[in-house]
PANULO-670884 format. One record per residue: residue number from 1; residue in one letter; z, y, x of N, C-alpha, C in turn. Coordinates in steps of 0.2 Angstrom, whole numbers, plus 5000, padded with zeros to 4 digits. Layout:
     k   r    n_Z    n_Y    n_X   ca_Z   ca_Y   ca_X    c_Z    c_Y    c_X
   NUM   A      Z      Y      X      Z      Y      X      Z      Y      X
...
This chain:
     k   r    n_Z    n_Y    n_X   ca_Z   ca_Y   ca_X    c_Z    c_Y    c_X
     1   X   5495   5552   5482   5495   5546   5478   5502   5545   5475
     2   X   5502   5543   5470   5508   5541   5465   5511   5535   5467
     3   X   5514   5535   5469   5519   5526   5472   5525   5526   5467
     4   X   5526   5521   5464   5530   5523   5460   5537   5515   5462
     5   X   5543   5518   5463   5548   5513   5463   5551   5510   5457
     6   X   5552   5504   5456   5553   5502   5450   5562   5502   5453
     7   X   5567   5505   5447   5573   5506   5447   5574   5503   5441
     8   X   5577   5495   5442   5579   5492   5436   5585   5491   5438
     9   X   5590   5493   5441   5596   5492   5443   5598   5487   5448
    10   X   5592   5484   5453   5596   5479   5457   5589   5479   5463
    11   X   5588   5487   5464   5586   5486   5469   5589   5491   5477
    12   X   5586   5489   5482   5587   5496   5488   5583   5499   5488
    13   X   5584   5503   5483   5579   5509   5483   5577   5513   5490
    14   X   5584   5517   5491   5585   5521   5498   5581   5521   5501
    15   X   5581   5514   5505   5579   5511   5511   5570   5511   5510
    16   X   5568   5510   5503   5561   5507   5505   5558   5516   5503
    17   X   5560   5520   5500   5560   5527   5498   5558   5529   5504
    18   X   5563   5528   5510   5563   5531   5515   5557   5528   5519
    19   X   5556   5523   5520   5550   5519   5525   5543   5523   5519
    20   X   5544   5524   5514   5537   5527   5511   5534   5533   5515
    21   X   5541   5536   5512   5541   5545   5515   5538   5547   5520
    22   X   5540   5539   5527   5541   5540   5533   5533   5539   5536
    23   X   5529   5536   5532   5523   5533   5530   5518   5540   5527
    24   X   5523   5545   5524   5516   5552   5522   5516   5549   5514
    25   X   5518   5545   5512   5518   5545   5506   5524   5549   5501
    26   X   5523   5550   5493   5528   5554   5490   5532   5548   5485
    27   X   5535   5545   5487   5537   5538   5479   5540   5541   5474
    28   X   5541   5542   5470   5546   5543   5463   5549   5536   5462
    29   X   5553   5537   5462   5558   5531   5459   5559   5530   5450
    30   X   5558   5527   5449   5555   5527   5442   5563   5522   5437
    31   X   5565   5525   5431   5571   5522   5430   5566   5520   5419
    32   X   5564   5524   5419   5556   5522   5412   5552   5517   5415
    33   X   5549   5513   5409   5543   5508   5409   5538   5513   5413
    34   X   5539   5518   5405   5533   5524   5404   5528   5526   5411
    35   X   5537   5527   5415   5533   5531   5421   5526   5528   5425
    36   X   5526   5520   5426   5519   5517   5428   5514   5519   5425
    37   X   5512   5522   5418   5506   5521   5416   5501   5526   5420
    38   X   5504   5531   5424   5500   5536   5430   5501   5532   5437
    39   X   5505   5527   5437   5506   5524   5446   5498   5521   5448
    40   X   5498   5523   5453   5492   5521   5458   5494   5514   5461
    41   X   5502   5514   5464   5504   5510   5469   5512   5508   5463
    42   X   5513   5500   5465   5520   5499   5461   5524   5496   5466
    43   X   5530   5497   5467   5535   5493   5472   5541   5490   5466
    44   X   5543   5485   5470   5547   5480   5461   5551   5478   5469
    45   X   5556   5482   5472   5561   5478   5476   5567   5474   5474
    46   X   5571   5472   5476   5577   5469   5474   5582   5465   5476
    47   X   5589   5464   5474   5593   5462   5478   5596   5458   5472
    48   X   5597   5450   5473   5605   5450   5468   5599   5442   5466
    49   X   5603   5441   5459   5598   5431   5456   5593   5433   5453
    50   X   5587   5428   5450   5585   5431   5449   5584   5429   5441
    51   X   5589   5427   5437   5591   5428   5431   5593   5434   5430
    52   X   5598   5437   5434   5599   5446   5432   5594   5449   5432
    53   X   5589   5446   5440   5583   5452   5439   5579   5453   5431
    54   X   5577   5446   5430   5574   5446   5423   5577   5449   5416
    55   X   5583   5447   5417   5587   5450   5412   5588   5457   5412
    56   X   5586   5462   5416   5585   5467   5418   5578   5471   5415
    57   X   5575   5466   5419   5569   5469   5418   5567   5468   5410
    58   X   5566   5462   5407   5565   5459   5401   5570   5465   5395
    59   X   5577   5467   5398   5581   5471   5390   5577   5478   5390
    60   X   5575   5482   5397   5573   5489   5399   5566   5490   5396
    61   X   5561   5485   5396   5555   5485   5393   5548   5485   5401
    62   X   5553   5484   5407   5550   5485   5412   5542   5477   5415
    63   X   5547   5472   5410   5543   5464   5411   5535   5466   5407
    64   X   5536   5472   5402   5528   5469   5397   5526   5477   5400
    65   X   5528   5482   5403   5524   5489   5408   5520   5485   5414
    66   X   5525   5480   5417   5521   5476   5425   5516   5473   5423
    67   X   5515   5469   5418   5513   5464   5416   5507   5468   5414
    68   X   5506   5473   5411   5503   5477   5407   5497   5481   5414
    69   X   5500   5483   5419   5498   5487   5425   5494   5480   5427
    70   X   5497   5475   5429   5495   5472   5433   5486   5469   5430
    71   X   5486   5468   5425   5480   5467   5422   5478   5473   5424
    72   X   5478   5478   5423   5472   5484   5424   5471   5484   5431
    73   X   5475   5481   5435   5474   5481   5442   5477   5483   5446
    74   X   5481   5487   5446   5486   5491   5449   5488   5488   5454
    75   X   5488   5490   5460   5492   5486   5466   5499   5486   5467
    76   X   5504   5480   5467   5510   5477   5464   5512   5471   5471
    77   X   5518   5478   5473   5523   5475   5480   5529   5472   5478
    78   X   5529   5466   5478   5538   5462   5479   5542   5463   5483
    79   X   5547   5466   5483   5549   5465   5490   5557   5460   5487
    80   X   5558   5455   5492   5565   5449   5492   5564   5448   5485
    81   X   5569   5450   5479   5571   5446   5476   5564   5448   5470
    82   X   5562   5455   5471   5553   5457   5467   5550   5453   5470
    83   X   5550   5450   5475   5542   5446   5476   5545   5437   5471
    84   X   5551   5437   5471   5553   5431   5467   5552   5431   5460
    85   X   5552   5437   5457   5553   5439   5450   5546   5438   5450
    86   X   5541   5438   5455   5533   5438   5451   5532   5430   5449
    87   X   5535   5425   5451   5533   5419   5449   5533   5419   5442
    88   X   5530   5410   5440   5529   5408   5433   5537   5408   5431
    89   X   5543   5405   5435   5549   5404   5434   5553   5401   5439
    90   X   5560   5403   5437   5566   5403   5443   5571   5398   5440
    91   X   5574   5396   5447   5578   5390   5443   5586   5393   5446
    92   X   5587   5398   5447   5594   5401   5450   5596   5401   5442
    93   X   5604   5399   5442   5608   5398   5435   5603   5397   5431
    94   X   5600   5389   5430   5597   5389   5425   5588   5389   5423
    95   X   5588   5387   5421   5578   5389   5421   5577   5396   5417
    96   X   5573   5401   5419   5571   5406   5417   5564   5409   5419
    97   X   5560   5413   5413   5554   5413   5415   5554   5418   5418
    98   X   5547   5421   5423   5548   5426   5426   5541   5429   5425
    99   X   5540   5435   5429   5533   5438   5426   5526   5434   5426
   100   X   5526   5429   5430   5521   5426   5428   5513   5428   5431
   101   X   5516   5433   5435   5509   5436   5440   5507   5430   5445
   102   X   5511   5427   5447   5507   5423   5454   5510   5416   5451
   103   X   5508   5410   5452   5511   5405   5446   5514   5402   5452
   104   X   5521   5400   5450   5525   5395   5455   5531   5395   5453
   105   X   5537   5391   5459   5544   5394   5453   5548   5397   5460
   106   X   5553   5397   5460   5558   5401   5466   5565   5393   5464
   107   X   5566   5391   5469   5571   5387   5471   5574   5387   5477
   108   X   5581   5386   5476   5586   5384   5481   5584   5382   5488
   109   X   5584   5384   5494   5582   5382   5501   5584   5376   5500
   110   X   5588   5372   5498   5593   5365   5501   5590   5361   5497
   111   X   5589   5363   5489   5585   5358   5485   5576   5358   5488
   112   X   5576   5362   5490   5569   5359   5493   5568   5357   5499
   113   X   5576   5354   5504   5575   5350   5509   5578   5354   5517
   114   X   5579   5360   5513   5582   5364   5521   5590   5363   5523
   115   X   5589   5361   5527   5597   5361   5529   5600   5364   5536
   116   X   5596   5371   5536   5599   5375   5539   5603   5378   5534
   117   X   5608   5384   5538   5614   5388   5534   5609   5391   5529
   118   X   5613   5392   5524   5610   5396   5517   5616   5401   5519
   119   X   5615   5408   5516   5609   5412   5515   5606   5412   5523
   120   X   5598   5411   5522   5594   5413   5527   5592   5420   5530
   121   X   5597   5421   5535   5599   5431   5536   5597   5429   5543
   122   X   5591   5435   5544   5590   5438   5550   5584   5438   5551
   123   X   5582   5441   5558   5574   5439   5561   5573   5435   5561
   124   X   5569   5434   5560   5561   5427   5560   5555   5428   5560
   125   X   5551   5424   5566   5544   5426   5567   5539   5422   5561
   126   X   5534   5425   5557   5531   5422   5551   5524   5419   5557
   127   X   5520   5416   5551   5513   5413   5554   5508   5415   5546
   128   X   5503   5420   5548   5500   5421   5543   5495   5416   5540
   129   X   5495   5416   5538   5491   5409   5534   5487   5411   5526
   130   X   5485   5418   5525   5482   5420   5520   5475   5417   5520
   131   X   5471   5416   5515   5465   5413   5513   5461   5418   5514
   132   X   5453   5415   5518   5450   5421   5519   5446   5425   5514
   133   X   5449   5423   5508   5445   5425   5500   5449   5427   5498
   134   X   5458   5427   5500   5460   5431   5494   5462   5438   5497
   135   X   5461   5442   5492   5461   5450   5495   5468   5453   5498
   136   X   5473   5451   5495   5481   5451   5494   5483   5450   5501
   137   X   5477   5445   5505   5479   5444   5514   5477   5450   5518
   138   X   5473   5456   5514   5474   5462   5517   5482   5466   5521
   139   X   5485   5463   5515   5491   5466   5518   5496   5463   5525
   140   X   5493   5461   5529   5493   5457   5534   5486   5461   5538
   141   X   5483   5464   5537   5480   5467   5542   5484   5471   5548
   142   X   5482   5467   5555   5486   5470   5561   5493   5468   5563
   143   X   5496   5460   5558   5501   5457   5561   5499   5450   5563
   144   X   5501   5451   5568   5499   5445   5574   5504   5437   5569
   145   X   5501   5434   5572   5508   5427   5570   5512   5428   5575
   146   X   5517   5426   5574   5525   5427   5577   5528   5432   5578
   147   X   5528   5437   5573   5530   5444   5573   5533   5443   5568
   148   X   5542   5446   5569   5546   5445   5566   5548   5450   5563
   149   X   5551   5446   5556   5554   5450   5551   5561   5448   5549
   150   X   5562   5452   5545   5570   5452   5543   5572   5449   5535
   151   X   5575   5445   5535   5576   5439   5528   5582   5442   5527
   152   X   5584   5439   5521   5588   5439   5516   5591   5436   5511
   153   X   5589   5428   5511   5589   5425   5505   5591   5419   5503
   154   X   5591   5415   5499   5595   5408   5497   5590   5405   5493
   155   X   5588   5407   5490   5579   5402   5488   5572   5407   5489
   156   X   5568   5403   5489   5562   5402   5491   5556   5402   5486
   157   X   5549   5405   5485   5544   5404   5483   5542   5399   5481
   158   X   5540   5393   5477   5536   5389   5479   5530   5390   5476
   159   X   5524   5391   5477   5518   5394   5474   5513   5387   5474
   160   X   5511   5388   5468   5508   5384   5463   5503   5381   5469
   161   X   5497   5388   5469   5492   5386   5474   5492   5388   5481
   162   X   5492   5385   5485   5493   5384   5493   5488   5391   5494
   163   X   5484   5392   5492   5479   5398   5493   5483   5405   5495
   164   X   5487   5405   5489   5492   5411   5488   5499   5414   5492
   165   X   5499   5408   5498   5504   5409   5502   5499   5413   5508
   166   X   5502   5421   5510   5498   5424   5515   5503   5425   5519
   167   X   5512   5421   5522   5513   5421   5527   5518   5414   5525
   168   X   5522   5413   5530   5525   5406   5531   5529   5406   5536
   169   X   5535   5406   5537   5544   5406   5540   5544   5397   5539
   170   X   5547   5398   5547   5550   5391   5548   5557   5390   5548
   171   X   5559   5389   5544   5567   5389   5543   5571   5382   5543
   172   X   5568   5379   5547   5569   5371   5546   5565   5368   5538
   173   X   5563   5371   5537   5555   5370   5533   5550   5373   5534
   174   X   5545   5374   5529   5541   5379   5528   5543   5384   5523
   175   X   5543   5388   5524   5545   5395   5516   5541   5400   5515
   176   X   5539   5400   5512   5534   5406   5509   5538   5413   5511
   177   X   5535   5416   5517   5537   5424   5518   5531   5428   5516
   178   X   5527   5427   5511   5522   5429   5509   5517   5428   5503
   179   X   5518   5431   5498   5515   5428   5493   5509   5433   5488
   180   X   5501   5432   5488   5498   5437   5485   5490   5433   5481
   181   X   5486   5437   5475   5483   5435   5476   5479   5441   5471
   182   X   5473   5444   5475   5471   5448   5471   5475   5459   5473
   183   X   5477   5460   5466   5480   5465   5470   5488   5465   5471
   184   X   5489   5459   5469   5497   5457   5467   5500   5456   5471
   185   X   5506   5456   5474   5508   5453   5482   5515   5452   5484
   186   X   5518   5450   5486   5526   5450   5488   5527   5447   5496
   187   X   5534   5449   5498   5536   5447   5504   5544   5445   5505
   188   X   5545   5440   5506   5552   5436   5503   5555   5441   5508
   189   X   5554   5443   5516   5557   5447   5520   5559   5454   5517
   190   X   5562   5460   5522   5560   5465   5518   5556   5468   5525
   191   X   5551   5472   5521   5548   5476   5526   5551   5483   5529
   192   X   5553   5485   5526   5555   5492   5524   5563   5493   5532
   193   X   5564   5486   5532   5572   5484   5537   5568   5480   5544
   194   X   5560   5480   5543   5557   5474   5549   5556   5482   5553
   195   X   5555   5486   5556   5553   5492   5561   5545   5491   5559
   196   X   5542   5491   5565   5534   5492   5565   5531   5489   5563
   197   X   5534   5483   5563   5529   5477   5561   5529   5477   5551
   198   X   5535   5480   5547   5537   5481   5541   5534   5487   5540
   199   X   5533   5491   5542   5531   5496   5542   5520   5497   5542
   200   X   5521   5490   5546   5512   5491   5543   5510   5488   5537
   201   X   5514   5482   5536   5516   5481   5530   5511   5484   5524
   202   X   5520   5490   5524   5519   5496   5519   5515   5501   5520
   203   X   5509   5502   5525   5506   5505   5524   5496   5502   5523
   204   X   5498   5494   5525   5494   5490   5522   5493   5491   5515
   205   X   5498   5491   5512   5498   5489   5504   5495   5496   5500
   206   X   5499   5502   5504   5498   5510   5503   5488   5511   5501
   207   X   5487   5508   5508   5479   5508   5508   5473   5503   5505
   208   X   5478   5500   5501   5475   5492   5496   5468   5496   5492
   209   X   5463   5494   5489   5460   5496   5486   5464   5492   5478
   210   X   5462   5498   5474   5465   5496   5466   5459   5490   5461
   211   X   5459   5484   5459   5453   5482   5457   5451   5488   5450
């Protein structure tokens, strides 16, 4: 299978590389658009705002390659600040439009009412909450609710339709640890850093059927 890692400059590659490998999968980490036109499987990780992300992806040619797969079907992993970049738009430094695969925006934990410590770092057990029509809650096959994962972050998903959230962290709010619909998907944790439970994750996603 073709797994292809999207290298646009601001993600951890290494790490998700390795959890693939370690999975029997062979990734390429891809640094061309071009490379997706043969990927079976797409990873879109990332670390950093997500005005760089975009400004990234948007100069490289990488935003109209995603955009381009994601309509033919192609199954398409978020992970931290990739699952952010899938929204209609982010409002870190700024309003900015983002891929526009799952419609919602990405804002600040405190402007949407949390006042716990920002950045939200660490384990936290999720509650799966995916719809039983949307296919994307596959990737949740065999994680129980209260099974923790490992965050990283200062804003938050907010998704358009309540459908499209397949898991949910209690952070002194509610937060989208989950966001998918169809073959598209993201997870605001990383999986690749959660042990067993991130690890089914990624082998959920691996065995996704392509539309």
């Amino acid at each position: 299978m073709n797994v292809v890692i999207v290298d646009y400059g601001m993600g951890n590659l290494g790490s998700v590389r390795r959890a693939l490998e370690q999975l029997g999968a062979e990734p390429e980490i891809a640094t061309d658009p071009a490379r997706l036109e043969q990927a079976e499987r797409i990873i879109l990780p990332g670390v950093g705002s997500f005005a760089d992300g975009m400004a990234h992806l948007d100069e490289h040619g990488w935003s109209a390659a995603l955009r381009a797969r994601a309509q033919r079907g192609t199954p398409l992993l978020g992970i931290c600040l990739g699952m952010q970049l899938l929204a209609t738009h982010g409002t870190e430094r700024g309003q900015h439009a983002g891929l526009g695969l799952i419609p919602g925006r990405v804002t600040r934990l405190d402007l949407m009412g949390c006042q716990a410590r920002i950045p939200h770092v660490g384990w936290n057990d999720i509650k799966v909450t995916a719809a039983a029509d949307n296919a994307a809650g596959r990737l949740f096959e065999g994680i129980a609710d209260g099974t923790d994962f490992y965050f990283v972050h200062s804003f938050a998903f907010e998704a358009e339709r309540p459908g499209d959230v397949l898991a949910s962290v209690d952070y002194g709010i509610e937060v989208a640890a989950a966001v998918g619909r169809g073959h598209i998907a993201g997870t605001q944790f990383h999986p690749e850093k959660s042990s067993k439970a991130g690890f089914r994750i990624l082998k959920n996603f691996l065995e996704a059927e392509a539309c």
